[in-house]
N, C-alpha and C positions, 0 to 999 in steps of 0.2 A: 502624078497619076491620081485620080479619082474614082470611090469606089463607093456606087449608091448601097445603102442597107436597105434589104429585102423589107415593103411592107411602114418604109419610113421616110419621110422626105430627109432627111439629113443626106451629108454628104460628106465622106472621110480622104482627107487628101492626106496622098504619102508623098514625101520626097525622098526620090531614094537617090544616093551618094555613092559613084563611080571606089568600087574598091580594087579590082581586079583585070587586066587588061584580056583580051580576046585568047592571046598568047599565052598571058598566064593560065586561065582556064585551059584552056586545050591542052597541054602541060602538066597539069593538073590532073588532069583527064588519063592523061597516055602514061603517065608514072602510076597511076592508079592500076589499070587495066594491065601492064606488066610486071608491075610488083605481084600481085595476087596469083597468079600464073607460076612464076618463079618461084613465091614460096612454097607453093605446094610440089614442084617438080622436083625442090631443092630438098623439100622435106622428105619425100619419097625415095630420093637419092642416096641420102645420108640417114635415114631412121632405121634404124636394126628391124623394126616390125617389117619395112615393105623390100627387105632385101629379095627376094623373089623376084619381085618388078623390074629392081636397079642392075640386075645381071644378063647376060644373052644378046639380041639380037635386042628389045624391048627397053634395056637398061639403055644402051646406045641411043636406040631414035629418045631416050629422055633424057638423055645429057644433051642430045645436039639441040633438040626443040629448049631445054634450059639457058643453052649457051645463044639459042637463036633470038629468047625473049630476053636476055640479058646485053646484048647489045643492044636493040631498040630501048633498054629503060636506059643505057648510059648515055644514047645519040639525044632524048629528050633535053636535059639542062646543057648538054653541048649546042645545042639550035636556039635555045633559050639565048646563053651567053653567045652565039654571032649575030643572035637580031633584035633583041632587048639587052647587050651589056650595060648602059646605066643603068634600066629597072633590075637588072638582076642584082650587081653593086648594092645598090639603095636597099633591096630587101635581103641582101646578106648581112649589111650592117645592120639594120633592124632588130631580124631574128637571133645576132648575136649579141645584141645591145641588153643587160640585164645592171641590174638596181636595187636598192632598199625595197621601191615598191613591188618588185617581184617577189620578196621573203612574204610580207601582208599578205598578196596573193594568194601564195601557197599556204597562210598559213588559215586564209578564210577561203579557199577554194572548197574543201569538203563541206562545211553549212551553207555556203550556195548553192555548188550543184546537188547536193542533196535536201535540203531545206528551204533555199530558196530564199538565204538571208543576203539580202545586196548590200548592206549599210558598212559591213566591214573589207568590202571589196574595193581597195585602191583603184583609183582612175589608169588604163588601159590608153598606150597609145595603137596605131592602128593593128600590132598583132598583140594578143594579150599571153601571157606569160604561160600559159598552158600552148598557144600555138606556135610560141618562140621553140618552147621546148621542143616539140613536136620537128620543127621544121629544123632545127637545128641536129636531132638527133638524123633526119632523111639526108642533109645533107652530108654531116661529115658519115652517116652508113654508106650513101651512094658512093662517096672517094671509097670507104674503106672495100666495098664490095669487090667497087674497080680493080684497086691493086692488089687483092688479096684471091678475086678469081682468075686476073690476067697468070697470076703467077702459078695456080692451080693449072690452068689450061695448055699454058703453053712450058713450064716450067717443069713437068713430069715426065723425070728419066735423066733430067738437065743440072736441075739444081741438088743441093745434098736434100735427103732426107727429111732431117730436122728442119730445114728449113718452107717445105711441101706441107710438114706434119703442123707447123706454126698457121703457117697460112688458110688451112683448114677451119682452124681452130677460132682462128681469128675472123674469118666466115661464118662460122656457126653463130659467135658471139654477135658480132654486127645484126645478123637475122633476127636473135632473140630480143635484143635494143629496141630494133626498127619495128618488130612484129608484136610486139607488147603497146608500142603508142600508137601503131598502125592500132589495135582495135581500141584502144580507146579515144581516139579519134573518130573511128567509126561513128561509134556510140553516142559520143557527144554531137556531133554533125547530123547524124541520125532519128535518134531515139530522141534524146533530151530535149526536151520541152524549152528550156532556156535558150537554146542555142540553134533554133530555128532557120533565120537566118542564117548559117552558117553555110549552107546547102543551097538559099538562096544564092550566095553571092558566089559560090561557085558554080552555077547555072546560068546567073544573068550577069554578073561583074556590079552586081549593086547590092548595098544595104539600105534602110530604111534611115531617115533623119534622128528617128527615134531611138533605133537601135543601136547609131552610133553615140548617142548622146549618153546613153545609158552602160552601153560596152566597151565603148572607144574612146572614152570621154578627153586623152589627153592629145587623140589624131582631132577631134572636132572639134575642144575652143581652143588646144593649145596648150605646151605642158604645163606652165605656170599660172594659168586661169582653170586650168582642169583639178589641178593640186590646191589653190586656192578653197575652190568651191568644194572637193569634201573635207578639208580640213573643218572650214566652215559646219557642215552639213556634221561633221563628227563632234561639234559642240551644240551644236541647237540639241543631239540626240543625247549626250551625257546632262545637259542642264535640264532636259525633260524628264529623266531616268530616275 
């Protein structure tokens, strides 16, 4: 792709690099749009403030409209897994694949995104360690949600008590996981300046050359030439200091 600048004979060419298949975005897409839905029906359900709502004639059509957005977000990664099972595979190993280089990470993530210091930021294979987390916590929330609402729904009046009383509980929990990196997710996809891209690649299923080189450095040369060059890069900067 070529992009003339306004007023200047130059010419800026980007290559952008396939990150996201059609599938996955739309996926992406449809876990988004029913997750947001659910939590607020879920919230409204369960919040002592909107107990009014959740009672009568009113409370019913929001448990069923709940239960109705709640299977459409479970049929999503079920459709996933009968027509992409290796991509799904391949990116569950991924996002659950964690390392030395993840501590680094975490432990230069807040002067990045808030500073804007890169120098101390380990090389990044293609999800980096703030999006492993992320997608890690959607995942094992989506199992938990699964068995933990199937038993609520159909489980009341069946199963003992304590056991109804757990599964609540354990609902609740799951939501507040999933709903705390749902918005910072957001935010970084969003707002953040760094992470621009982000929002690209789940729009178009592409990142820039650049971006990858810079974010993803150990999916673009490779992890042992990704790891080489900032070790490298982490001496030229202490022998300058």
């Amino acid at each position: 792709m070529s992009i003339r600048l306004r007023d200047a004979g130059s010419v800026v060419h980007i290559r952008w690099i396939p990150k996201y298949t059609f599938l996955e975005r739309l996926g992406h897409w449809a876990h988004a749009f029913t997750y947001v839905p659910l939590a607020i029906t879920g919230f409204m359900i369960f919040a002592p403030g909107f107990k009014g709502l959740s009672q009568g004639e009113l409370g019913v059509a929001l448990r069923v409209f709940h239960r109705i957005l709640a299977v459409a977000f479970g049929t999503v990664p079920i459709l996933y897994a009968i027509l992409q099972p290796r991509r799904l595979m391949m990116n569950i190993r991924e996002n659950f694949s964690f390392g030395r280089d993840d501590i680094g990470w975490l432990k230069a993530a807040i002067p990045y995104y808030l500073l804007g210091r890169h120098v101390d930021m380990p090389p990044q294979p293609r999800f980096n360690t703030g999006e492993r987390l992320n997608a890690a916590s959607i995942i094992l929330g989506t199992i938990t949600f699964g068995i933990s609402g199937l038993v609520m729904w159909f489980g009341k009046g069946v199963i003992p008590v304590w056991m109804f009383q757990a599964a609540v509980i354990i609902h609740d929990l799951a939501f507040i996981l999933t709903f705390c990196m749902f918005i910072v997710h957001i935010f970084l996809a969003v707002a953040h300046p760094l992470m621009w891209q982000a929002m690209v690649s789940m729009r178009f299923g592409v990142i820039s050359e650049s971006y990858a080189r810079e974010h993803h450095a150990k999916w673009y040369y490779g992890e042992k030439r990704a790891k080489q060059m900032w070790e490298a890069h982490q001496r030229e900067m202490k022998g300058g200091a």
